[in-house]
Backbone bond lengths (Angstrom), bond angles and torsions (degrees), N, CA, C in turn:
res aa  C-N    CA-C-N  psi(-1)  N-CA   C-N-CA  omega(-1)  CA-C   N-CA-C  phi
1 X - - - 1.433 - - 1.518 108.31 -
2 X 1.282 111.72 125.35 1.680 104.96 -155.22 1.686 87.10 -157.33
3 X 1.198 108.52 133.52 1.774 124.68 166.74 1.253 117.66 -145.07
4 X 1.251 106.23 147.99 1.396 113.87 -171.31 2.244 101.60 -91.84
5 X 0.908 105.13 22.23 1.603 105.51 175.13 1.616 96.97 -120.41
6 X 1.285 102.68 157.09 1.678 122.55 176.60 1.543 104.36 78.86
7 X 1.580 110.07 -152.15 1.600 96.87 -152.67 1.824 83.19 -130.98
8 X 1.705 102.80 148.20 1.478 98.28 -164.97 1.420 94.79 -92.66
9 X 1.977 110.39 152.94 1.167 110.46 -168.16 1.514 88.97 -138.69
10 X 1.314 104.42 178.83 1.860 112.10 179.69 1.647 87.65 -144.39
11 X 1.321 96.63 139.73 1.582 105.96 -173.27 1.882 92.13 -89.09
12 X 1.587 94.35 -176.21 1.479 108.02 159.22 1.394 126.69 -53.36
13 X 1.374 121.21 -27.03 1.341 125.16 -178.76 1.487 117.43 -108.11
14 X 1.351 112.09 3.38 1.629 123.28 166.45 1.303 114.51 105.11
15 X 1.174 110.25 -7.00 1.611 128.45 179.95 2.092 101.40 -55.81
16 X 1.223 100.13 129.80 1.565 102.41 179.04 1.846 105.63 -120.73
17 X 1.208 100.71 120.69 1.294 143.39 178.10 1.407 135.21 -99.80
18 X 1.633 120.66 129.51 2.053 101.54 169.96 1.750 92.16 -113.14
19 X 1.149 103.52 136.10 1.435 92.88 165.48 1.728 99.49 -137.38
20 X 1.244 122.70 147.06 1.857 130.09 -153.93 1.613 80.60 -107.44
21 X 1.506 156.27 -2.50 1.300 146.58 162.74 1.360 114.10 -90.20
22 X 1.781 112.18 176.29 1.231 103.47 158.44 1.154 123.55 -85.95
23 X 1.414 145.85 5.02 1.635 159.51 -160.89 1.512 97.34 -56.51
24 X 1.597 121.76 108.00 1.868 103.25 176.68 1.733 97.16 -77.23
25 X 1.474 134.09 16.38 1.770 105.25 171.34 0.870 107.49 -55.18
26 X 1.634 127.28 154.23 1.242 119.95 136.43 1.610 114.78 -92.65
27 X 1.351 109.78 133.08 1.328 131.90 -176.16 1.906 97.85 -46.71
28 X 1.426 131.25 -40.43 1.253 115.00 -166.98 1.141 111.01 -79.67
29 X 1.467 127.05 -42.30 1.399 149.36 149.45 1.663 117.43 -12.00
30 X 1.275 84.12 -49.17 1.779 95.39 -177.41 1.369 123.20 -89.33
31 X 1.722 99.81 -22.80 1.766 90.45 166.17 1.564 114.17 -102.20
32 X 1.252 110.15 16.37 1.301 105.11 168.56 1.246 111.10 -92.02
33 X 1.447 115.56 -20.13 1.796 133.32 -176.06 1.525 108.32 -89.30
34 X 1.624 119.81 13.79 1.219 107.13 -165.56 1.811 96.47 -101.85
35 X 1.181 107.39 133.70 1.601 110.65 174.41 1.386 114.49 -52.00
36 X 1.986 137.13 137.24 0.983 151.31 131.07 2.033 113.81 -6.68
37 X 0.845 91.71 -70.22 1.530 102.50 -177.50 2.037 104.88 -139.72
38 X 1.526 75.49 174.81 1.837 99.19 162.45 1.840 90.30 96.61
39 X 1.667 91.90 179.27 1.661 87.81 -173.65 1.488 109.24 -57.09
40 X 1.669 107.63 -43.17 1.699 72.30 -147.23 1.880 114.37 -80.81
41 X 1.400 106.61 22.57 1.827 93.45 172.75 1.219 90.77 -94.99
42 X 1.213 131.36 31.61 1.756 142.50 174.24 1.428 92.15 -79.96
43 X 1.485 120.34 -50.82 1.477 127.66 -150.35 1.186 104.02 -118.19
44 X 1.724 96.94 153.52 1.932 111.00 -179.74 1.356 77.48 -48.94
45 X 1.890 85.49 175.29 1.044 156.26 -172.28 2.260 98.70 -63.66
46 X 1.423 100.22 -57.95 1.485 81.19 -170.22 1.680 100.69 -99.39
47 X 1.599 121.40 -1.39 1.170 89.93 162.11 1.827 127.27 -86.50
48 X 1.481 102.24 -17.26 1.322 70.18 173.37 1.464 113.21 -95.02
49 X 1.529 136.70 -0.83 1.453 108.89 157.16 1.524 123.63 -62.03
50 X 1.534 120.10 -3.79 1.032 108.06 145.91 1.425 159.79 -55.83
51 X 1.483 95.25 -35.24 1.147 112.31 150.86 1.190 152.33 -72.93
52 X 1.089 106.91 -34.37 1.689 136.09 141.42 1.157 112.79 -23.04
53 X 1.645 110.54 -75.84 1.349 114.92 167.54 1.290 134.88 -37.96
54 X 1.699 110.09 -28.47 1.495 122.26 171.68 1.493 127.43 -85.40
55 X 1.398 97.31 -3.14 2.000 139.84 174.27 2.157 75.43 60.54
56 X 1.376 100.15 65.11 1.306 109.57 153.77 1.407 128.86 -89.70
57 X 1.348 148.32 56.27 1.619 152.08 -147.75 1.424 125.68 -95.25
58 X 1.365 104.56 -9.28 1.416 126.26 -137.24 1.430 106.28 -123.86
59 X 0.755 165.57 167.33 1.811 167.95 132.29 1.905 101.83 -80.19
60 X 1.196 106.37 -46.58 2.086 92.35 138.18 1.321 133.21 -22.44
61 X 1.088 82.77 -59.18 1.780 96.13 -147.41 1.603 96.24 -87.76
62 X 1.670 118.25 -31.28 1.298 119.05 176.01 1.467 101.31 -76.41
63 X 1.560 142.39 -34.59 0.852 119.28 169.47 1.642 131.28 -66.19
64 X 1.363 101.87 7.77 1.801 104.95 -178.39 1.816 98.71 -81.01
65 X 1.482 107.05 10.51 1.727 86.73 -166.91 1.565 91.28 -129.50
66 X 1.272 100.55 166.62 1.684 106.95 171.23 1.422 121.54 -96.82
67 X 0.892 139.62 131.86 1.451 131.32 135.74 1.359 127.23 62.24
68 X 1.621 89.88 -82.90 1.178 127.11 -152.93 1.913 92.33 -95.89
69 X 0.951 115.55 -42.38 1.321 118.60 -172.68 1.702 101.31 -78.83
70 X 1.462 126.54 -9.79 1.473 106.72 -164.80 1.138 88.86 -97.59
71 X 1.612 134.17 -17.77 1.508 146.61 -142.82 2.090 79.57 -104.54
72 X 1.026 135.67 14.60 1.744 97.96 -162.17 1.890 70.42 -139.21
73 X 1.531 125.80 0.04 1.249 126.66 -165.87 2.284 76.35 -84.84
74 X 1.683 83.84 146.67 1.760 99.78 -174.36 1.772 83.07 -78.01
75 X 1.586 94.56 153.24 1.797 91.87 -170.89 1.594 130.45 107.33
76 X 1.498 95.04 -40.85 2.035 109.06 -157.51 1.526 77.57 -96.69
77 X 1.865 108.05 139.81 0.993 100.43 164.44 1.273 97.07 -124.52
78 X 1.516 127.68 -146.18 1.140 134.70 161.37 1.642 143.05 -52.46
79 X 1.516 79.87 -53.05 1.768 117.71 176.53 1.506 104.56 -80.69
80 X 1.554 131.50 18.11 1.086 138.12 124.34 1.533 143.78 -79.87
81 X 1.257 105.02 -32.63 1.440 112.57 -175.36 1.629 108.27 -63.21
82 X 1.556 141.08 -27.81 1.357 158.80 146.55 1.211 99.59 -23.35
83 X 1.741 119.77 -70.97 1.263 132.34 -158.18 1.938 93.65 -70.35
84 X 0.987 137.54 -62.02 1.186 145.45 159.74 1.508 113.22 -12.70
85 X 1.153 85.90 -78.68 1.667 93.48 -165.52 0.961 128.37 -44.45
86 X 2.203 106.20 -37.81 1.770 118.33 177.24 1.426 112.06 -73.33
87 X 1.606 114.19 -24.22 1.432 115.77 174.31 1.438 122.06 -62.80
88 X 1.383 118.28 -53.73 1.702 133.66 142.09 1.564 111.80 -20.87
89 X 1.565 107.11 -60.89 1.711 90.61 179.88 1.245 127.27 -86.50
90 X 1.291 115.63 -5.74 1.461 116.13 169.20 1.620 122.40 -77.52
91 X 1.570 111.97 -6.43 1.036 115.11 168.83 1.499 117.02 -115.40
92 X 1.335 110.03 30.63 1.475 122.49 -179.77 1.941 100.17 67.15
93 X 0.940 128.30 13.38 1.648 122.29 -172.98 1.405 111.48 -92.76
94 X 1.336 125.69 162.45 1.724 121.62 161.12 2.060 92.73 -123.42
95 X 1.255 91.16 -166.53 1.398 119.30 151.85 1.207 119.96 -70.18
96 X 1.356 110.83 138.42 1.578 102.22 173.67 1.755 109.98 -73.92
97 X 1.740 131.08 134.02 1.396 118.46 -162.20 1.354 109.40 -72.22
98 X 1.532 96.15 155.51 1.688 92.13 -168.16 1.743 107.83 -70.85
């Protein structure tokens, strides 16, 4: 994934990149880090390093949160909570209520 707009960068692992934000991912980095299966290769890119970040892994562990709290995590947007929710019910889980 390569463009000639934004400013060229080289990650930690030598990977060379332009990206026009301040975001330090590197885009190759991150789809090599993207899980095979399970929910979260359900979801972009920054929601589930959001979760990640919350060492969220689990459909457990996502059910320890509400709603309202996964939505206020930097990352979660809307057009996640869908992807969420069917993952939750396929394992018999909800949200914890707000």
């Amino acid at each position: 994934m390569s463009s000639t707009t934004g400013t060229l960068r080289t990650c930690d692992n030598g990977h060379h990149y332009y990206k026009s934000s301040d975001c330090p991912t590197c885009p190759i980095c991150e789809q090599a880090r993207k899980p095979d299966a399970g929910f979260l290769a359900r979801l972009s890119a920054p929601a589930r390093r959001s979760l990640e970040h919350h060492d969220v892994a689990t459909l457990q562990q996502l059910s320890a949160y509400s709603e309202k709290e996964i939505l206020s995590l930097h990352g979660m947007g809307p057009k996640s909570m869908p992807i969420l929710r069917a993952a939750l019910a396929e394992s018999g889980l909800t949200f914890k209520p707000q």
